[in-house]
C-alpha positions in Angstrom: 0.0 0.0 0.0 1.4 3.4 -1.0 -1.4 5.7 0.4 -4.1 5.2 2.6 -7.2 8.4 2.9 -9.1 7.9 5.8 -12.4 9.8 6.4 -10.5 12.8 5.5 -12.9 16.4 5.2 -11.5 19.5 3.5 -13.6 22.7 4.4 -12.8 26.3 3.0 -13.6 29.4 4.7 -14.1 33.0 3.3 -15.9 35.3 5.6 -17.3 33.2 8.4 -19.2 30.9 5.3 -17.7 26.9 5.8 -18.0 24.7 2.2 -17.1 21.3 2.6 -15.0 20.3 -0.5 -14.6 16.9 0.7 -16.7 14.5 2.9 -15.5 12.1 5.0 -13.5 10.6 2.0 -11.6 7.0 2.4 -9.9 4.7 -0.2 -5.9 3.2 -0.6 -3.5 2.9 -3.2 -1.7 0.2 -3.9 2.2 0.7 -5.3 1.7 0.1 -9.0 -1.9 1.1 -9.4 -3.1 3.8 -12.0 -6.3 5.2 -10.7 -8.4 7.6 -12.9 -10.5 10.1 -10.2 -13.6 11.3 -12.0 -16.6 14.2 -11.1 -18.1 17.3 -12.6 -17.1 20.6 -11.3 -17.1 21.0 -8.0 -17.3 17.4 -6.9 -13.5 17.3 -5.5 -12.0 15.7 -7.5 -9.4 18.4 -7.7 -9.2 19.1 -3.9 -8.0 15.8 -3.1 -5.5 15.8 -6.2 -4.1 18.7 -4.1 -4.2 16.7 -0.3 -2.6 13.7 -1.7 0.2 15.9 -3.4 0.3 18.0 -0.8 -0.8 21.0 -2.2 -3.1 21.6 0.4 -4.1 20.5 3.9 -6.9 18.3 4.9 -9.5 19.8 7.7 -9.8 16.3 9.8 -8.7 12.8 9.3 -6.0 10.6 8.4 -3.2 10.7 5.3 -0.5 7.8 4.9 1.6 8.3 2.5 4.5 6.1 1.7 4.2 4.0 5.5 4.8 8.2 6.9 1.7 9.9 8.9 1.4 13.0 6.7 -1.9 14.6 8.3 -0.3 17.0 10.2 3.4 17.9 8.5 4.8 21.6 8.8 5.7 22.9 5.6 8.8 22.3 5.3 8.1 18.7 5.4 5.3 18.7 3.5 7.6 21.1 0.3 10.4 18.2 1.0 8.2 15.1 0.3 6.5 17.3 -2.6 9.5 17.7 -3.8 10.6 14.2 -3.6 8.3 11.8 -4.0 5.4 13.6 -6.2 6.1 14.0 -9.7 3.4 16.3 -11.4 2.3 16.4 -14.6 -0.4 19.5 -15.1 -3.1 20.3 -17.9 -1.0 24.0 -18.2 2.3 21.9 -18.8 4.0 24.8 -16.1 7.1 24.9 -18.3 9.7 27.9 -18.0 9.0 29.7 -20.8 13.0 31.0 -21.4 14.3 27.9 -20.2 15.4 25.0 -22.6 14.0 21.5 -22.6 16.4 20.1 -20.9 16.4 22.8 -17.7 13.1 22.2 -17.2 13.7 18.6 -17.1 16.3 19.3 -14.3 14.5 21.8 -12.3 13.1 20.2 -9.4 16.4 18.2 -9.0 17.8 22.0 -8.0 16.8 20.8 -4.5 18.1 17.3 -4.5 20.5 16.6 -2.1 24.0 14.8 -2.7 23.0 14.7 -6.6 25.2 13.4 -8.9 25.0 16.4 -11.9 26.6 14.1 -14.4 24.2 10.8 -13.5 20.9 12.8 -13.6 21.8 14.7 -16.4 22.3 11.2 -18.3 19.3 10.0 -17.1 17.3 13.1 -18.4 18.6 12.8 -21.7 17.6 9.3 -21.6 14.0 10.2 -20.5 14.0 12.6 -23.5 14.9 10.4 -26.1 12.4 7.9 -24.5 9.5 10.3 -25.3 11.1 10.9 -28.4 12.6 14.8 -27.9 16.4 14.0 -28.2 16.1 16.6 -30.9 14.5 18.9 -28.9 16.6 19.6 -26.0 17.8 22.7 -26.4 14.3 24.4 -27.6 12.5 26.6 -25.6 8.7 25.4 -24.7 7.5 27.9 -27.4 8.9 26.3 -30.2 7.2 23.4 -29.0 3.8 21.4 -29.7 1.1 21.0 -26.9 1.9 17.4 -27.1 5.7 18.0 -26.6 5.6 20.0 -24.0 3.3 17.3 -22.3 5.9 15.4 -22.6 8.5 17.0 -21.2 6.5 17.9 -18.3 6.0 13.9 -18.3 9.9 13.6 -18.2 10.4 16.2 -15.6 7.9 14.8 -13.7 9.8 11.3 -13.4 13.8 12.7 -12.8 13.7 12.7 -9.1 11.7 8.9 -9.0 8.3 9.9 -7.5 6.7 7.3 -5.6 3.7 8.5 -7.1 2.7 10.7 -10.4 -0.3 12.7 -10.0 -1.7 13.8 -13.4 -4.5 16.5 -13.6 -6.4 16.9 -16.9 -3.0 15.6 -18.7 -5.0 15.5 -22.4 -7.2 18.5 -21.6 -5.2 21.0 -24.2 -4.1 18.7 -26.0 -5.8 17.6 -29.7 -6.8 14.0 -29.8 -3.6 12.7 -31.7 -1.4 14.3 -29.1 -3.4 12.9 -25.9 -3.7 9.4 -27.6 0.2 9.8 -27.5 0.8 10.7 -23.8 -2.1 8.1 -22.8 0.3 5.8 -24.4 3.2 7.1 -22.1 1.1 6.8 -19.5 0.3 3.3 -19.4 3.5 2.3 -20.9 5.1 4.2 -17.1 2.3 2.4 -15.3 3.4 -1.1 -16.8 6.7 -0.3 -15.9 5.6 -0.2 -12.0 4.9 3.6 -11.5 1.8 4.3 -9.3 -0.5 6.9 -11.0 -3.2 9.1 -10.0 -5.1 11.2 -12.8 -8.0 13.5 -12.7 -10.0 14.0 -15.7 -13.7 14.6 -16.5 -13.2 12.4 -19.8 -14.8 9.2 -19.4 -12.7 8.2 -22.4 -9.4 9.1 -20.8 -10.6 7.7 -17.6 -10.6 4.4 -19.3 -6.9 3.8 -19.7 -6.4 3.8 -16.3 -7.0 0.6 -14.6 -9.5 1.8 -11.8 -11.9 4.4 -11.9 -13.2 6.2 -8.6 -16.2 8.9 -9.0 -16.8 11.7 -6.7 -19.9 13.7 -6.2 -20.5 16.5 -4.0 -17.3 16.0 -1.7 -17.8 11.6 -1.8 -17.1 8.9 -3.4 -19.9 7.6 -5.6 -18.2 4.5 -7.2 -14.6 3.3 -7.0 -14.5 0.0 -9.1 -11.1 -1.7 -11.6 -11.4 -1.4 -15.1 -11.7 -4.8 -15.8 -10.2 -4.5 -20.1 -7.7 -1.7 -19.6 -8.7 0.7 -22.8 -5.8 0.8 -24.4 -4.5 4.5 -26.0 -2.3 2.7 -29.0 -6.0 1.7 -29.9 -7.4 5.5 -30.2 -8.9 7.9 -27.5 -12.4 8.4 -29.1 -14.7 11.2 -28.0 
């Protein structure tokens, strides 16, 4: 088990006025799983995206993460594991715009400690070519495609070897040849081991994961496996 929620809430405050985001919310992750989270605007989905990647505190309840009681770190703690063992992949890519390819790749290894330069450089590269941007190294995200920047935000995403990958709305500016293509990437670094959490509102995307959990209001609704994995290589259909 890599993360265990239990009967967390998440309440925001503005002006005296409490709205529960989240409900009394509990599920686990095993190591290895890719778990699509699903729910229409304002369900939560994206609140507990933010809990579990600690972007954000929970109001009550429990958080394990990685055997480690994370319900009540400082921030310190809680911008260490962040930094660590979350690798992020966003809908906006949140690329440096004046930075090459390969610095963004290396950025959040700026606050890795006893890092070997040379090694994680190699294995950058390596990454790159993987996704198929050898070429594109030294370009800036501007002279880029939506779909290549995706990917590079993929690859910098996986240089400091999360424990887990948290992708929000990874397709959602991207045309449908281009998210076919990181869907692909996606299950390919889930059959490789790595433990993903996504949040879309694509039912389509949804389906390449290989469980699907629905939130309404603040709870779950349904949390069930995908019993035949959709497969990206065989077309994301709208």
């Amino acid at each position: 088990m890599l993360i265990k929620i239990d009967n967390i809430t998440k309440d925001y405050i503005d002006d005296g006025l409490v709205t529960p985001a989240l409900r009394g919310v509990s599920f686990e992750i095993d190591k290895g799983e890719f778990l699509a989270v699903m729910g229409s605007s304002g369900s939560g989905k994206s609140t507990l995206m933010h809990i579990i990647g600690f972007l954000d505190k929970l109001t009550s309840g429990k958080y394990i993460f990685d055997d480690q009681d994370a319900s009540n770190f400082d921030d310190d703690q809680l911008a260490e594991i962040r930094n660590q063992k979350i690798g992020f992949i966003f809908q906006s890519y949140n690329l440096l715009a004046r930075t090459s390819v390969l610095d963004n790749v290396l950025l959040p290894t700026i606050y890795t400690p006893n890092l070997n330069k040379k090694k994680t450089e190699k294995k950058a590269l390596d990454l790159l070519n993987k996704v198929g941007l050898s070429e594109r190294i030294g370009h800036n995200p501007n002279q880029l495609s939506g779909g290549e920047q995706q990917r590079v935000a993929i690859v910098r995403a996986l240089i400091n070897k999360p424990r887990l990958i948290l992708a929000d709305e990874p397709t959602g500016n991207l045309d449908s040849k281009s998210g076919q293509e990181v869907m692909e990437i996606l299950q390919d670094l889930n059959e490789d081991g790595h433990t993903i959490l996504m949040v879309t509102h694509e039912k389509y995307v949804a389906e390449c994961a290989r469980r699907i959990m629905v939130l309404k209001d603040g709870k779950i609704i349904s949390d069930e496996k995908v019993g035949n994995q959709h497969l990206a290589k065989n077309g994301l259909k709208k």
